[in-house]
KOLBA-570668 format. One line per 3 residues: number of its first residue (from 0); their letters; for each residue x negated, y, z of C-alpha. Coordinates in nm, 2 decimals, always signed. Layout:
NUM> a> X:Y:Z; ...
***
This chain:
0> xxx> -8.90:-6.47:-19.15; -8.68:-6.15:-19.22; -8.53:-6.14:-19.60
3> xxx> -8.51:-5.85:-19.78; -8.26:-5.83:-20.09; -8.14:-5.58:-20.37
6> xxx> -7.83:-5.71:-20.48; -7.77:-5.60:-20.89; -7.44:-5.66:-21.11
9> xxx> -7.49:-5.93:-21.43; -7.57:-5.58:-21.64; -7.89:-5.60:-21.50
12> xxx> -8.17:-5.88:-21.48; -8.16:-6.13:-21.21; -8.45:-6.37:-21.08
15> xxx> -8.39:-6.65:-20.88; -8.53:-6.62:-20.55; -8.81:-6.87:-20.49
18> xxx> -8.70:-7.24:-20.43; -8.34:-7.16:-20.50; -8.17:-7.37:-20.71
21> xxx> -7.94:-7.18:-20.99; -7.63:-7.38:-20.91; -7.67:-7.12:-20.57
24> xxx> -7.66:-6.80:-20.77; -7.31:-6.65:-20.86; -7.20:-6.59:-21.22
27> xxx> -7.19:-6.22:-21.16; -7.47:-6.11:-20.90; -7.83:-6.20:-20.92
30> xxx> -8.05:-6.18:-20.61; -8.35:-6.07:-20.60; -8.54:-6.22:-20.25
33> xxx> -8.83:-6.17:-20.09; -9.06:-6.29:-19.79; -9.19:-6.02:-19.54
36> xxx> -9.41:-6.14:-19.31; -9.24:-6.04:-18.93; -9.51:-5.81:-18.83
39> xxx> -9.38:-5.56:-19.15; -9.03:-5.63:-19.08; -8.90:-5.30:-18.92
42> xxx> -8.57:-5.14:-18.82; -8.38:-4.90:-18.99; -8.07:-4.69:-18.97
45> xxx> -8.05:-4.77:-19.33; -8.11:-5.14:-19.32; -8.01:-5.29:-18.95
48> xxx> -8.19:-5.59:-18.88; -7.95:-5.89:-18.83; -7.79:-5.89:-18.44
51> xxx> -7.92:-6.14:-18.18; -7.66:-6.43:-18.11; -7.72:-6.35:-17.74
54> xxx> -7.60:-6.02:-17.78; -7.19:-5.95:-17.65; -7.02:-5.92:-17.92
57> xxx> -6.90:-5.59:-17.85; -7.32:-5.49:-17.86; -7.34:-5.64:-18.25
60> xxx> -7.35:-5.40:-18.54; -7.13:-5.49:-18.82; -7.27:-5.74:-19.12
63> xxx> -7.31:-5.41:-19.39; -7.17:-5.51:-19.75; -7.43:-5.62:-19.94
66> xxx> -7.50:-5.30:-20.19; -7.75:-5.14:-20.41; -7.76:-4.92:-20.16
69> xxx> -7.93:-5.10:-19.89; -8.31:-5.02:-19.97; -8.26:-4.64:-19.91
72> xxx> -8.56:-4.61:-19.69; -8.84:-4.51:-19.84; -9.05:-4.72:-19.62
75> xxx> -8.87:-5.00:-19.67; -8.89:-5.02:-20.02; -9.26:-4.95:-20.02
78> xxx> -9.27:-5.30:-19.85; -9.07:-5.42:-20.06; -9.32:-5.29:-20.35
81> xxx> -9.60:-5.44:-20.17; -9.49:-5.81:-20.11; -9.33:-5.77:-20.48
84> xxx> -9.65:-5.80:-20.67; -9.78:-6.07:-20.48; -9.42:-6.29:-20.58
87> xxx> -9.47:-6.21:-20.94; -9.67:-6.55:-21.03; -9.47:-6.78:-20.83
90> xxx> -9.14:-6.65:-20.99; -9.27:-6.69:-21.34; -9.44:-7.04:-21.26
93> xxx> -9.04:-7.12:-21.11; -8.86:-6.98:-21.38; -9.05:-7.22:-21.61
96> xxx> -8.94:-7.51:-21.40; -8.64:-7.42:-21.37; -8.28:-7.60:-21.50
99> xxx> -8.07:-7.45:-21.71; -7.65:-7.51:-21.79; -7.66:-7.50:-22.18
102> xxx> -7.97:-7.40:-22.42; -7.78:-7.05:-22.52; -7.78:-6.93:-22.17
105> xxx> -8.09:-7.08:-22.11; -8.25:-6.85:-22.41; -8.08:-6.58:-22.33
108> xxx> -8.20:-6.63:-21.95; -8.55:-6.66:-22.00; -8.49:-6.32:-22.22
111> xxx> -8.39:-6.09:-21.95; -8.63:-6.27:-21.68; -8.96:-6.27:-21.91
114> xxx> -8.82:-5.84:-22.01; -8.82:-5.83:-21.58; -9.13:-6.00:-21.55
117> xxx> -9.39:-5.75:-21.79; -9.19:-5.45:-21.67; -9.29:-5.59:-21.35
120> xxx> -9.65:-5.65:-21.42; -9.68:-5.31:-21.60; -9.58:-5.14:-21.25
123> xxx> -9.81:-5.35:-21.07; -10.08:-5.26:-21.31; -10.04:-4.87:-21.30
126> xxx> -9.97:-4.89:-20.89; -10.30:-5.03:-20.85; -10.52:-4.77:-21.08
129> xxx> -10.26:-4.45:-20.92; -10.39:-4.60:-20.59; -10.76:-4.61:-20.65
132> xxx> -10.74:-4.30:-20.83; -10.63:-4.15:-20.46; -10.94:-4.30:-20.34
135> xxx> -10.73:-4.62:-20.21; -10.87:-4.94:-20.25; -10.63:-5.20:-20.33
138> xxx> -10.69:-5.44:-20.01; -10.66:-5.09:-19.82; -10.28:-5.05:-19.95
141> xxx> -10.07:-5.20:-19.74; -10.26:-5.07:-19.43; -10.23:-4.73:-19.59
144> xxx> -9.88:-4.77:-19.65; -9.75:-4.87:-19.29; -9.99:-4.58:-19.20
147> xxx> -9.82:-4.41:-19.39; -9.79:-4.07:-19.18; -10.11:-4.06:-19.10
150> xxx> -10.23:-4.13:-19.42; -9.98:-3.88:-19.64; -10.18:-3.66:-19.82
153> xxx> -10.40:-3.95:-19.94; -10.07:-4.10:-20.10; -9.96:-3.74:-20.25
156> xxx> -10.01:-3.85:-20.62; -9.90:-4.22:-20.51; -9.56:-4.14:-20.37
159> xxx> -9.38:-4.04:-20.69; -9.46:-4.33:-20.86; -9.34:-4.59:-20.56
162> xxx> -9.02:-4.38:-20.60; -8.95:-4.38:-20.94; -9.05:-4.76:-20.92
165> xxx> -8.77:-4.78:-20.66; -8.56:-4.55:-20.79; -8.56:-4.79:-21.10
168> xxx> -8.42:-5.06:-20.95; -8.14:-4.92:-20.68; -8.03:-4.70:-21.01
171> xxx> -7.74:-4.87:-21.24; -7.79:-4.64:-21.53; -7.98:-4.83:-21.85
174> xxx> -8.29:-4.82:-21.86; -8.40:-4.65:-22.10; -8.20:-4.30:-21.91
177> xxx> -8.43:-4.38:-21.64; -8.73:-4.19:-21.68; -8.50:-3.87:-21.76
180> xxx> -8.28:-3.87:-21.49; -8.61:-3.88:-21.23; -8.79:-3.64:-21.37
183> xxx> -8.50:-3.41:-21.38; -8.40:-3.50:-21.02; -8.76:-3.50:-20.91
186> xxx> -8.89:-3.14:-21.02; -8.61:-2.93:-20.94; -8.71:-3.03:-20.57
189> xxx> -9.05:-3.07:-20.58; -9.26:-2.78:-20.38; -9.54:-2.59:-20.58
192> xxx> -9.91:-2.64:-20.52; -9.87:-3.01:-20.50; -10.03:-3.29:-20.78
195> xxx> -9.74:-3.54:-20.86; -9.82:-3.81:-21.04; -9.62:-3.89:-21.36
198> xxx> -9.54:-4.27:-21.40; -9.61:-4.36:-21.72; -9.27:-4.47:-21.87
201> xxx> -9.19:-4.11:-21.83; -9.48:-3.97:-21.96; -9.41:-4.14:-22.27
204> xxx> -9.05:-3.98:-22.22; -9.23:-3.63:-22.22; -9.45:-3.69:-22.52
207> xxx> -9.17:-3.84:-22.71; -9.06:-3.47:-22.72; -9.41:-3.36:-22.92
210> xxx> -9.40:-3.07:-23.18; -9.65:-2.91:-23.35; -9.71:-2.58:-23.28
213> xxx> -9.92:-2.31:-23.49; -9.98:-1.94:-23.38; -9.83:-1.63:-23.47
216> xxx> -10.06:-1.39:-23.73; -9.86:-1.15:-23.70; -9.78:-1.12:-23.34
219> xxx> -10.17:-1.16:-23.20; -10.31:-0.87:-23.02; -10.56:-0.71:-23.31
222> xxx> -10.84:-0.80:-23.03; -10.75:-1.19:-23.07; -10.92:-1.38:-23.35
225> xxx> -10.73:-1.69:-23.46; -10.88:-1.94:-23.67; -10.76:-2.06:-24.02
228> xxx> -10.58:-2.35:-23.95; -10.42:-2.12:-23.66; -10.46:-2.36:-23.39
231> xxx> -10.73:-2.16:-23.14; -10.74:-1.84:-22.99; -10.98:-1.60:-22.84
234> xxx> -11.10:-1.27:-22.77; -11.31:-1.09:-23.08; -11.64:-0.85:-22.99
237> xxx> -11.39:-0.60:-23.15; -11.07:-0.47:-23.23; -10.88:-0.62:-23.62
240> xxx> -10.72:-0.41:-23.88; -10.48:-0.56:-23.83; -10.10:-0.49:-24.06
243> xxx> -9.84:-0.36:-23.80; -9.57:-0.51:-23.68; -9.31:-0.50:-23.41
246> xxx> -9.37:-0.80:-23.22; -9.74:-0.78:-23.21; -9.87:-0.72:-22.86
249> xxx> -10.06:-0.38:-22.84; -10.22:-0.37:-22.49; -10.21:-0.76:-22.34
252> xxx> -10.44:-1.01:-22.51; -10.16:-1.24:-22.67; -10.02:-1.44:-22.97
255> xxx> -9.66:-1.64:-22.96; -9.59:-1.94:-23.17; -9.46:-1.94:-23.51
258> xxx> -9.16:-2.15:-23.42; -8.91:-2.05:-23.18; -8.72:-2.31:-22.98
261> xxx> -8.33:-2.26:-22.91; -8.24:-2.60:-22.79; -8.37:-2.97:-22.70
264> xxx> -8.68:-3.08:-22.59; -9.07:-3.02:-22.70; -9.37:-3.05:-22.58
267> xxx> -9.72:-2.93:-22.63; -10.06:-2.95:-22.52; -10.37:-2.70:-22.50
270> xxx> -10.74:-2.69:-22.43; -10.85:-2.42:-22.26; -11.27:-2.41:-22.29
273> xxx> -11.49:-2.22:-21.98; -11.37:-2.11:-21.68; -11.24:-1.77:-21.78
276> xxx> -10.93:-1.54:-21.76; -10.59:-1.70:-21.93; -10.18:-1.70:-21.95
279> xxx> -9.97:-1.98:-22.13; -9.61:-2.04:-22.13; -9.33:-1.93:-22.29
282> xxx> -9.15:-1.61:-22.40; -8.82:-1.47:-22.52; -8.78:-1.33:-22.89
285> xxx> -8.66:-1.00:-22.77; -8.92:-0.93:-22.47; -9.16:-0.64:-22.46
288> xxx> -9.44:-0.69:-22.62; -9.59:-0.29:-22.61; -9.77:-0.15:-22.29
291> xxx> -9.87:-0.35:-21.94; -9.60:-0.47:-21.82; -9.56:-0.77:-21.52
294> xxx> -9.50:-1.10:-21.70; -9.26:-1.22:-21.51; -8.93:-1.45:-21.57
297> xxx> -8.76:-1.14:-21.52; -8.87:-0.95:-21.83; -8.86:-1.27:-22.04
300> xxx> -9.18:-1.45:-21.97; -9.25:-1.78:-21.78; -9.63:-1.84:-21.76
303> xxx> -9.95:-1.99:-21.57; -10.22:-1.76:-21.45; -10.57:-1.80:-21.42
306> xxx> -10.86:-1.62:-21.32; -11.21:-1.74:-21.20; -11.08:-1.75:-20.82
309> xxx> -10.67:-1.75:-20.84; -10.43:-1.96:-21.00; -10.06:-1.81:-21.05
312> xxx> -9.73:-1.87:-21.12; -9.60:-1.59:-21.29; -9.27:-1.52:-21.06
315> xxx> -9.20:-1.25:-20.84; -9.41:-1.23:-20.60; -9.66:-1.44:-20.72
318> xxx> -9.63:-1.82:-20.67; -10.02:-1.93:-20.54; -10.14:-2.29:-20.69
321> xxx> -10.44:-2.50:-20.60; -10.74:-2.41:-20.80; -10.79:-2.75:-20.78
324> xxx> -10.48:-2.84:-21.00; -10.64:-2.60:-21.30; -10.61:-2.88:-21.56
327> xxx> -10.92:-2.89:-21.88; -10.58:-2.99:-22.09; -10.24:-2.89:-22.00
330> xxx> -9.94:-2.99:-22.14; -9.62:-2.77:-22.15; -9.31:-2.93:-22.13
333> xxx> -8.98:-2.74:-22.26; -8.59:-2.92:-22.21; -8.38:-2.63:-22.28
336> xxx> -8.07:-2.73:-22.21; -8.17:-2.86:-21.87; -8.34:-2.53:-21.81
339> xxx> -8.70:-2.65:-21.68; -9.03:-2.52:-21.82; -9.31:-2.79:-21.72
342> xxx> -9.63:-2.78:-21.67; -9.91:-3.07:-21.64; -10.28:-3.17:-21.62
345> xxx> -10.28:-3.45:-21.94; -10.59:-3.61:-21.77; -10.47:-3.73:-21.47
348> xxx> -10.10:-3.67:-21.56; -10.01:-3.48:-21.29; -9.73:-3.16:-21.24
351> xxx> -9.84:-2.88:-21.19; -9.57:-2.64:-21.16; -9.17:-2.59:-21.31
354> xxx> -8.99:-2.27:-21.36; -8.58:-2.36:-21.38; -8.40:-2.12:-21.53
357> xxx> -8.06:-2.09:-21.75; -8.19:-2.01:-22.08; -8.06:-1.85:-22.33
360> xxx> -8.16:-1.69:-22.72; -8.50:-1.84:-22.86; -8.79:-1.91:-22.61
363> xxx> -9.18:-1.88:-22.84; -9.50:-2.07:-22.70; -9.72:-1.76:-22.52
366> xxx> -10.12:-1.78:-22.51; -10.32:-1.50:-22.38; -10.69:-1.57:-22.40
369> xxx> -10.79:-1.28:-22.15; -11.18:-1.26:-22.18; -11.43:-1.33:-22.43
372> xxx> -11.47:-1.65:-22.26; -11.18:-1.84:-22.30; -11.11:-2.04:-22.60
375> xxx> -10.75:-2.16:-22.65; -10.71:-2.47:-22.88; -10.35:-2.64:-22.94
378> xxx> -10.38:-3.00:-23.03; -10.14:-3.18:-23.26; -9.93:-3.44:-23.05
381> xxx> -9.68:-3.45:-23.26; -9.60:-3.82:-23.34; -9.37:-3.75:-23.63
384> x> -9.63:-3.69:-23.81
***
């Protein structure tokens, strides 16, 4: 039997490996080991197998230093995932059985290991409904994993959580900096046109940034009805009498946000009703708002596009996304500082697309209802209250 290890410093929780007694395990690293069976266990260029004793010595590779840094394969920390949930009862039925020095290090023990244990459950748990909502059956997972080039664009939504799972334990920041540091890393590189699944600790990250958001009367194209608690949108069989004013839009179909953001984080979310013509993102508070004009990030705008047959990123040229990522919800995700403008289906909690950009003056929500057809609703997410 090969053993795989992640080594982490006493910051971090340890479990004792299976059958190891805790006189074994140093006072400042914890091990965490596991059992692969031999057929699984490959070789890497990033984790060399140990040399055969037959070998000349001049043939053997160098014992590595054991580091966090030793599970950078992606495939061989999807193993690692694999055979991890299957350990999970035996290490909680040995940690009860388990000796301890003294009763304060024994409290403080079972502490950190029972923390380790549910966040390790809760993983489990969501691995096994992002699989079967691939169309993966759980028995089929393993297969599908050492398959895993053949079987790649079954995994697409899968893959982001197995790294952020992975990512979460080779990474020595707390914890709770986790979820924004991937999804920071994650969609700066991610390519459009392609569902990633958002693991649920950062979801709750993303939410956690909720604001309510109300429209604009005096900045909706006369042609736009919005209701009286100025959460929806849509197209009127005519055109309002409407008072002037300089930031109303007098040829596009749209309405900005009351509230204008100049820093932080917020987030939103919108029903869009029927399969009609719409735009929603964000604007600047000095961009043009008379004549047709491209909406683009270079006049000030950064926005989704849909028709009954295309769905656009605003850039220049166009950026062309799925139709099949069109979300019934959609979530819009603003960190200012870090310069991304996010998109997401709230259903399956999936990316859609992100614009990156160094922002600067006050950025308003946009929604532009562009047919009779299309109602725009903005739900109230915001947990303060």
């Amino acid at each position: 039997m090969e053993m795989k290890s992640i080594l982490k410093t006493s910051k971090r929780v340890g479990i004792l490996k299976v059958g190891e007694s805790r006189s074994t395990q140093s006072s400042s690293i914890g091990a965490v080991r596991w059992t692969l069976p031999e057929e699984d266990v490959q070789t890497h260029s990033s984790a060399p197998s140990r040399p055969a004793s037959n070998l000349p010595k001049n043939s053997q590779q160098h014992p590595r230093k054991n580091s966090l840094k030793d599970l950078r394969s992606l495939q061989e920390c999807v193993q690692f995932i694999h055979h991890w949930k299957k350990q999970v009862d035996q290490v909680c039925k040995r940690l009860k059985e388990t000796p301890w020095a003294s009763e304060s290090e024994q409290t403080e023990e079972e502490d950190a290991d029972e923390e380790a244990q549910q966040r390790i459950m809760v993983w489990a748990q969501e691995l096994q409904k992002a699989t079967e909502s691939c169309g993966v059956q759980s028995d089929e997972l393993g297969k599908v994993l050492r398959l895993l080039g053949l079987k790649k664009k079954r995994l697409v939504n899968l893959l982001p959580l197995l790294e952020f799972i992975t990512w979460s334990l080779l990474k020595e920041d707390n914890m709770k900096m986790i979820p924004q540091l991937w999804l920071l890393a994650k969609q700066r590189t991610w390519k459009a046109g392609i569902p990633r699944y958002i693991p649920n600790s950062v979801w709750s990250w993303i939410c956690s940034a909720s604001t309510d958001v109300l429209l604009d009367p005096t900045t909706n194209h006369p042609w736009l009805l919005l209701s009286e608690n100025q959460r929806m949108v849509q197209e009127g069989i005519s055109a309002s009498d409407l008072p002037y004013s300089s930031q109303r839009f007098d040829s596009w179909p749209c309405v900005l946000g009351c509230k204008g953001y100049s820093s932080g984080r917020h987030y939103w979310e919108v029903d869009i009703a029927n399969k009609g013509y719409w735009r929603v993102g964000l604007t600047t508070a000095d961009s043009k708002r008379h004549g047709r004009f491209p909406m683009t990030p270079k006049l000030g705008y950064w926005a989704l596009w849909r028709s009954t047959s295309q769905f656009y990123a605003c850039t220049k040229p166009e950026t062309s996304l799925p139709i099949s990522l069109i979300p019934r919800r959609m979530g819009i995700y603003l960190d200012y500082e870090e310069g991304q403008l996010s998109f997401y289906n709230t259903k399956t909690k999936s990316h859609i697309y992100t614009f990156t950009e160094n922002f600067s003056g006050t950025l308003y929500p946009l929604f532009a209802p562009l047919d009779g057809r299309t109602h725009i609703t903005i739900q109230n997410t915001n947990t303060e209250g």
